[in-house]
C-alpha positions in Angstrom: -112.2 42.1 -56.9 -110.2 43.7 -59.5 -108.5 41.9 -62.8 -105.3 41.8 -61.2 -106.7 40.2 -57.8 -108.8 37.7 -59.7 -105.8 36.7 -61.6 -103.5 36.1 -58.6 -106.6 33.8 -57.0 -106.4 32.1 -59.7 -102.8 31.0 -60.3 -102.6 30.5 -56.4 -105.5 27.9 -56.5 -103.8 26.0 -59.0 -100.6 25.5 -56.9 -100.8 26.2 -53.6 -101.5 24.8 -50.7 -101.8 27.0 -47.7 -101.4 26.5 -44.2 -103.9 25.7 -41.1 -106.5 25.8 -44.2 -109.2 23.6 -45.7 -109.0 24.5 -49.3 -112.1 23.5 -50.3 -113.3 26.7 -48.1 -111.9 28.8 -50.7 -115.0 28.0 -53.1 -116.6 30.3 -51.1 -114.0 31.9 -49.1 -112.5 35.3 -50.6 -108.4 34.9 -50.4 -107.3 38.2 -50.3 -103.6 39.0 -52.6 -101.7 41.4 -50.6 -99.6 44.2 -52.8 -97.8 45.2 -50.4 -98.0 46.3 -46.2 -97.1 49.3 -44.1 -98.0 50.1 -40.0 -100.8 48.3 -38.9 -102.4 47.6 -42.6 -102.3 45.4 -45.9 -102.9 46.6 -48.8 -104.5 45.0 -51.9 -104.0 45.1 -55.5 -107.6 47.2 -56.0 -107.3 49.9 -53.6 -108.9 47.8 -50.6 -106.9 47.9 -47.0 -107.5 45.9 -44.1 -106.3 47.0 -40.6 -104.2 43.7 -39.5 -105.7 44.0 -36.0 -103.4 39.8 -35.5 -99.7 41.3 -36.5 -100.0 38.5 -39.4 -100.0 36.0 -37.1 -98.2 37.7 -34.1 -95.2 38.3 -35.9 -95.3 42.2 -37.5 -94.2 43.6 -33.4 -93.7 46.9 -34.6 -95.6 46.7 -37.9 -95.3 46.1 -41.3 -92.1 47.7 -43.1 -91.0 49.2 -39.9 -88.1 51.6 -41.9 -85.6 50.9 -39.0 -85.4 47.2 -40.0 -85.6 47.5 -43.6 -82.7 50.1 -43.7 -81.2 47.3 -41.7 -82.2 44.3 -43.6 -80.8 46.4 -47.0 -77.7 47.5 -45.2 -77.1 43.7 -44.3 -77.3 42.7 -48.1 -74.7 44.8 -49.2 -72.2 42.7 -47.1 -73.1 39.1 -46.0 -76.6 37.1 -46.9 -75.7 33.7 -45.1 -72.9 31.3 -44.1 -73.5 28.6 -42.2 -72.8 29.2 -38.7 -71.2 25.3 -38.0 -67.4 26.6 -38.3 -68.0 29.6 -39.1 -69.7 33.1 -37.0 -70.9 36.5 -38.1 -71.3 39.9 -36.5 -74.8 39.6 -36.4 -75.0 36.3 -35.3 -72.7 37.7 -32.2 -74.5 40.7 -31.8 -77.8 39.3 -31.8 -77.1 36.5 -28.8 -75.0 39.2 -26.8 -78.0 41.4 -26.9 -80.5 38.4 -25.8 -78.3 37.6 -23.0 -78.2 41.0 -21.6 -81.9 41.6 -21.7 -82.7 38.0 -20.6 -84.9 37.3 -17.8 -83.5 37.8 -14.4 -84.2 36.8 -10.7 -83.2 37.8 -7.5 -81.8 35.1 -5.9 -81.8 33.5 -8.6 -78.6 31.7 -9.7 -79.4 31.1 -13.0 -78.3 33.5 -15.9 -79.5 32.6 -19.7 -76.4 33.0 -21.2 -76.5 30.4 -24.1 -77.9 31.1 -27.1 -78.9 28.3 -29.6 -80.7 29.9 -33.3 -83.3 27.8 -35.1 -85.1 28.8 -38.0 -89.0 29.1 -36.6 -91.3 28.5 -33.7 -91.6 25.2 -33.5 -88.2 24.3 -34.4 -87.3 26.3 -31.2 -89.6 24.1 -29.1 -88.0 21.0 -30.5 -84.4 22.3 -29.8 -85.3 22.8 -26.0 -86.7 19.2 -25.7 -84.3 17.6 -27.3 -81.5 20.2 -25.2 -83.2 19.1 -21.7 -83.8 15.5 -22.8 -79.8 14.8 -24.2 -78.8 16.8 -21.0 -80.1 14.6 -18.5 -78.8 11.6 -20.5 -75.3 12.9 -20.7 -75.5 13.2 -16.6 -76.5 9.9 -16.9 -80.5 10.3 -16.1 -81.4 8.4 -19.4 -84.8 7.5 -17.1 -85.9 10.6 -17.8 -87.5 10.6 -21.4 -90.9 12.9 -20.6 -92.3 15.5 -20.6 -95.1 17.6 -18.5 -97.1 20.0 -20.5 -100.9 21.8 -19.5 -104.2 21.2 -20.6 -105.2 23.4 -23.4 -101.3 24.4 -24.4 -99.9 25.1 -27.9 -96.5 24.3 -29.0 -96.2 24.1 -32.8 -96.8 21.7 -35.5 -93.3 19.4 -35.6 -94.4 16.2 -34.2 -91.9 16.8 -30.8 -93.6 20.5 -30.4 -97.2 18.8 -31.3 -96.3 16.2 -28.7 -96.4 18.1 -26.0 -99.4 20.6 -27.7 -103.0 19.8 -26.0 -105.3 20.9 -28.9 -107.2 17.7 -30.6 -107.5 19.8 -33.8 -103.8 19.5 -34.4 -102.6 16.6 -32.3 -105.4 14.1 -32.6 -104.8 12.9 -36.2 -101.1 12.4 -35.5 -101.2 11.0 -31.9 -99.9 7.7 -33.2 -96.6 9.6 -34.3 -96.2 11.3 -30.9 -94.4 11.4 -27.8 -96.9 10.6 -24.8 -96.1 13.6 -22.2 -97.7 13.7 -19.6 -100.9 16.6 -19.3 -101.0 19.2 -16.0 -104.6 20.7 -15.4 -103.9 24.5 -16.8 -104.2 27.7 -14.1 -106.6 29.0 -17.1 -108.6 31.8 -15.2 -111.3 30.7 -17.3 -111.7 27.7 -15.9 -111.8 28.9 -12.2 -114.6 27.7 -10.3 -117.2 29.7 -9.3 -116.0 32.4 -6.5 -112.2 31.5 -7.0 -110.1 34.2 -8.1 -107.4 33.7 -10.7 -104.8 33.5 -8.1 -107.1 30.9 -6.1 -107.0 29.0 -9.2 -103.4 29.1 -10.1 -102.9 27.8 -7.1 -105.1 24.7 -7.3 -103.1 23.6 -10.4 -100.2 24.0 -8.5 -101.1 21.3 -6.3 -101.8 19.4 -9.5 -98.9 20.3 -10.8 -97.2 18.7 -7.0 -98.8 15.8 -7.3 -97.6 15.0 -11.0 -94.2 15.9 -10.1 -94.5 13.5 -6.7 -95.7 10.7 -9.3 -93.2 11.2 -12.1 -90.4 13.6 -11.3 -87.7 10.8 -11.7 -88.6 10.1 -15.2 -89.0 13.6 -16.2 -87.3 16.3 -18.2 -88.9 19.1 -17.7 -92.0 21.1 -17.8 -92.9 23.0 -20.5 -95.8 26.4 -20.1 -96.8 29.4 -22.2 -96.1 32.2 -19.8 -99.6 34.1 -19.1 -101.4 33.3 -22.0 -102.1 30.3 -23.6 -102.3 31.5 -27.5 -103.5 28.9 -29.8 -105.4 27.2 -27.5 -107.9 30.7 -27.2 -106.2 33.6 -25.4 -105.9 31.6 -22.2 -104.9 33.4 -19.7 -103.5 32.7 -16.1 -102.2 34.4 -12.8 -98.4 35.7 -13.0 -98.4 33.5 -9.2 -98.3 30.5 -11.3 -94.9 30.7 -13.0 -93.7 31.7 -9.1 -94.8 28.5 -7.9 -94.0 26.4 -10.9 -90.3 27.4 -11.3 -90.5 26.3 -7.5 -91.5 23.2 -8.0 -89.8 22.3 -10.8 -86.1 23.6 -8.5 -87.9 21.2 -5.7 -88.3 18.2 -7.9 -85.3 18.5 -10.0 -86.9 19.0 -13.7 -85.9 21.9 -16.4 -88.4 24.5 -16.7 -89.1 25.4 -20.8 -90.9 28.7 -21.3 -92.4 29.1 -24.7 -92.3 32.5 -25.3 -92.4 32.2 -29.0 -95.8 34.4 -29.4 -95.7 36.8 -25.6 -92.3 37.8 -25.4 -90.6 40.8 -26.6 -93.1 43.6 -24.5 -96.4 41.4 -25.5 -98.1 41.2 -22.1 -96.6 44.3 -20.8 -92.9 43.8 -19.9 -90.3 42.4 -22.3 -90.6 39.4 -21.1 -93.8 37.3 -19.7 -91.2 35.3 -16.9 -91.0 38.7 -15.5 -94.4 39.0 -14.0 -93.6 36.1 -12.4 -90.1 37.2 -11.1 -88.6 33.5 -12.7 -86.3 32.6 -14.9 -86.5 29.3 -16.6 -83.9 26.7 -18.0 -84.6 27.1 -21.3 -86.2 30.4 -22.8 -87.6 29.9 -26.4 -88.2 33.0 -28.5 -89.3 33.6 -32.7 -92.5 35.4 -33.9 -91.9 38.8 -33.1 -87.9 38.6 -32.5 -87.5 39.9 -36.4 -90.3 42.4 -36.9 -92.3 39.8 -38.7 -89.5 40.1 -41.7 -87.8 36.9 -41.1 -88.4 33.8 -39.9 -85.5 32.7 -37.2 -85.9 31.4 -33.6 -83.6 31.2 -30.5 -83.3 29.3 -27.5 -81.9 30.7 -24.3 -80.0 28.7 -21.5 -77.9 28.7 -18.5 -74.6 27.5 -17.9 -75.3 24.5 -16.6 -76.9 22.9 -19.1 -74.1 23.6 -22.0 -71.3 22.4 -19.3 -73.3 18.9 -19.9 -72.4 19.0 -23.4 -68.9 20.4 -23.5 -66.2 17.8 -23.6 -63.9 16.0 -26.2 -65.9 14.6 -29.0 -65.1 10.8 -28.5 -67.1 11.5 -25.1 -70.1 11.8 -27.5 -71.9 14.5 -25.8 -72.3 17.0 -28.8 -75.7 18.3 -29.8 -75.8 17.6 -33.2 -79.1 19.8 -33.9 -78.7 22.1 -36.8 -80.7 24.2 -40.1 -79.6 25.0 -42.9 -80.4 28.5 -42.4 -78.9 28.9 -38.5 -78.2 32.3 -37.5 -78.9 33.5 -40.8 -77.1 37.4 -40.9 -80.3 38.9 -42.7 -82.4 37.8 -40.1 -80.4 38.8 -37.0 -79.4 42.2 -38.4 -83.0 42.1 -38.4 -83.1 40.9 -34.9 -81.2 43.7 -33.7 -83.0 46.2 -35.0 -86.3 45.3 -33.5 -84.7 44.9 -30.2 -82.7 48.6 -31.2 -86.0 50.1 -31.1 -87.6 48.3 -27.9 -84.3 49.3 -26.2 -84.1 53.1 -27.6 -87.8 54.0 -27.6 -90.6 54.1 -24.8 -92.5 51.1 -26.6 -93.5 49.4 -23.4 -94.6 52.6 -21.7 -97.0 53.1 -25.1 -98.4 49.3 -25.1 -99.7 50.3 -21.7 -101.3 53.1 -22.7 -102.6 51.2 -25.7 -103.5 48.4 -23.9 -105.7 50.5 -20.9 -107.5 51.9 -24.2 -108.1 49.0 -25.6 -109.3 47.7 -22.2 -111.8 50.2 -21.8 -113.1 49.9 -25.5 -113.6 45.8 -24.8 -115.5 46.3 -21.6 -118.9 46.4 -22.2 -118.5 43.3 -23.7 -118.9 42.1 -20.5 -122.5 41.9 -20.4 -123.4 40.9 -23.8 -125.4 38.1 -23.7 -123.4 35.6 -25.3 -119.7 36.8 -24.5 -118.8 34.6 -21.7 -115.8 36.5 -20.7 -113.7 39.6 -21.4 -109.9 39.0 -21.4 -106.5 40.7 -21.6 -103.0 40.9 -20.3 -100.9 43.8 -22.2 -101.4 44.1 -25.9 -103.7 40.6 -26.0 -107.5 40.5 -25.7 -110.3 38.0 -26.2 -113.9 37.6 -26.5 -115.5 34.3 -25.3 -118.5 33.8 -27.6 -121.1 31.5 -26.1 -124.3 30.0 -27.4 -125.5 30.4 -23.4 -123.4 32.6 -21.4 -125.3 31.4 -17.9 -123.9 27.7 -18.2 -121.2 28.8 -20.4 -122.5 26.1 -23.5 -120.2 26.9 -26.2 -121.7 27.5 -29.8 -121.6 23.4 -31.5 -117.8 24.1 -33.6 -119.7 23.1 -36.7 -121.6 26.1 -36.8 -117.7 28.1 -37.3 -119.7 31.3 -35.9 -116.1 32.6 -35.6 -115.8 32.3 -39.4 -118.2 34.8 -39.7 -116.7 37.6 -37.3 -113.8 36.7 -39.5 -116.0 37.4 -43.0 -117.2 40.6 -41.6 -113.8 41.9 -41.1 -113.2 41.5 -44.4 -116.1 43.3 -45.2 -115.2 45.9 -43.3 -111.3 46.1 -43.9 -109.9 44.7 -40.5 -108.7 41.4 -40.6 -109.9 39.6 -37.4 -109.2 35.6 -37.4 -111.0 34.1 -34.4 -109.4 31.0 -32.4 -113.0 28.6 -33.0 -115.1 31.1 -31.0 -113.1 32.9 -29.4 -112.3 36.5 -31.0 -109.0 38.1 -30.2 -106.7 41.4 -30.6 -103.3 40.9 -31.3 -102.4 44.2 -33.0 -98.9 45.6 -33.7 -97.4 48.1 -30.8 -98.0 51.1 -34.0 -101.6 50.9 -33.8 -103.2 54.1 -33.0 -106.1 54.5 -30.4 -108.4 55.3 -33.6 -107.2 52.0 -35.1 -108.4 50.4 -31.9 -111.6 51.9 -31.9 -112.0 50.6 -35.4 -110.9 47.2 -34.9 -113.4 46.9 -32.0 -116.2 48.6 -33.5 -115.8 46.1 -36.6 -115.8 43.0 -34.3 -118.4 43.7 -32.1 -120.4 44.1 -35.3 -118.9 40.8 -36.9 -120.4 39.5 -33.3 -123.8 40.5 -33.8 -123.9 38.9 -37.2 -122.2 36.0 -35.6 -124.8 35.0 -32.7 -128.2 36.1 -34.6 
């Protein structure tokens, strides 16, 4: 590590504090200061680069520094950095929830249009703007009954206690359950978990009629149902049958409960169309998007609803029906000029039609991980992939968590200049849509070695 590195460690150690991170690790745990990012890789201070085979965290869609939104984000600064958008608006703010309303999710048949945008600052803040939206709406119709919430089995939400209420992952939840709503959990289609000789279809549809049966039990005090379309991030690359949304935006029309799609980390061309509703031909009542939406640049979040639900809000202020949500930095012109441009170059350029073709390369690069003996199973929709590492891939017996075997796929990358940061033990591939098919044959070459080390 050069002077300047070890200086920058130092100074950060003394002040702070970083997220999802024990800091005593960092005795022993390189931290790597970034100088600055371009494509698909970081660069360090001594001449070191790491291919960022996660998009920092699924956020850098196009990669790091794309030019298109920086000429953007400069251009932006020359005119307007922020006003608050209560009483006031802004061209990009308009701009930005025009463009998200025309390329929203549609259905045939479907009489819903998401044509409401509400702007929040982050992920999670997003998540907590559609429960409260499809909570305050069923009270203003006068449904104040309905104060829960049905969420799945291994689902991730964000860290905000309303987001990491309805969040299944005891690693995050568990120490704050006392603070938390108490939704009620829905066995997960997770293909993963099929049983032996089901397909992933098969299984979808056997938490479907879970999914009835909860619904039969608790529709009338119910808000809505909340799912991460096809894949099931945090909680380890889960991934589930498109039939599933089918069914569930079904149900949830049969049972009379809003539908929330957390789309915050698989939307914007992710799992191979723009949006992950598509594959399931749905649209849901409330369409929550971040991550990706700026380029990784920026952090801003939006939530997408129909007509119905802001005609619940909309009447003389004595009525009290207002939603009186609101950040400081809502709508925020740098960020949606940035916003725009992302979506500028999904719209102008064949993006998708590439992700596919990365996506059957990195596909075939991953298979023969299917009959290593302690990868369990060999995942992907679109641009996501994962590696299920086992201690016994017969029974399935996961590796004991204490042993943080993923931890050391995640050291090797280092080593090896690809930074790869394992969910537990599951490894994944998350890269930005500029990766080259060489930089996939890297990134997969450096993991499967990080697994070797891993389960010797």
């Amino acid at each position: 590590m050069s002077s300047r590195s070890a200086e920058l460690v130092a100074r950060d150690l003394a002040v702070v504090w970083h997220p999802c991170t024990q800091m005593h690790d960092h005795q022993t745990l390189p931290m790597l200061p970034i100088a600055r990012a371009q494509g698909a890789w970081l660069h360090g201070h001594d001449g070191k680069s790491w291919l960022d085979a996660v998009s920092s965290w699924w956020t850098c869609l196009l990669g790091h520094r794309d030019p298109r939104i920086v000429a953007a984000l400069k251009d932006q600064l020359d005119t307007l950095d922020h006003v608050m958008l209560a009483g006031f608006t802004h061209e990009p703010a308009i701009d930005l929830a025009e463009e998200l309303v025309r390329i929203a999710p549609r259905a045939v048949g479907d009489a819903r249009e998401l044509q409401r945008v509400f702007y929040a600052d982050n992920g999670s803040s997003a998540i907590e703007v559609a429960l409260k939206l499809s909570f305050h709406y069923w009270r203003n119709l006068g449904r104040g009954e309905r104060t829960r919430f049905i969420a799945l089995t291994g689902g991730y939400h964000g860290e905000t206690l309303g987001a990491l209420s309805v969040t299944d992952i005891a690693l995050y939840r568990q120490t704050y359950a006392p603070l938390l709503l108490e939704p009620i959990f829905a066995p997960s289609p997770d293909a993963y978990q099929a049983a032996p000789g089901e397909s992933p279809a098969q299984c979808a549809q056997r938490a479907l009629a879970a999914m009835r049966s909860l619904l039969e039990a608790h529709a009338h005090e119910v808000c809505a149902v909340i799912v991460e379309p096809l894949v099931q991030c945090a909680g380890g690359m889960r991934m589930h049958d498109a039939s599933y949304l089918t069914g569930l935006r079904r149900l949830c029309d049969e049972f009379d409960v809003h539908l929330i799609a957390d789309e915050i980390a698989v939307g914007f061309g992710r799992t191979g169309t723009l949006f992950a509703c598509e594959q399931g031909g749905i649209v849901p009542d409330f369409l929550c998007l971040s991550k990706g939406l700026t380029g990784g640049t920026l952090p801003l979040s939006a939530v997408l609803t129909h007509a119905r639900v802001y005609a619940a809000f909309y009447a003389e202020y004595a009525a009290g029906k207002a939603f009186l949500h609101s950040h400081s930095y809502t709508g925020n012109p740098l960020a949606c000029r940035a916003a725009l441009a992302t979506l500028t170059v999904l719209r102008e350029e064949p993006v998708l039609e590439r992700n596919r073709a990365l996506a059957a390369h990195l596909a075939a690069r991953i298979a023969p991980f299917a009959v290593h003996p302690h990868v369990a199973d060999v995942r992907q929709t679109g641009l996501i992939a994962a590696l299920e590492l086992v201690a016994d891939k017969a029974t399935r017996t996961p590796f004991p968590a204490s042993e943080r075997r993923g931890l050391r796929v995640y050291r090797h990358g280092l080593d090896r200049g690809v930074v790869l940061r394992p969910l537990g033990n599951v490894v994944y591939f998350m890269p930005p849509y500029c990766i080259t098919p060489e930089e996939i044959e890297l990134m997969v070459e450096v993991a499967s070695e990080g697994i070797e080390r891993a389960v010797t």
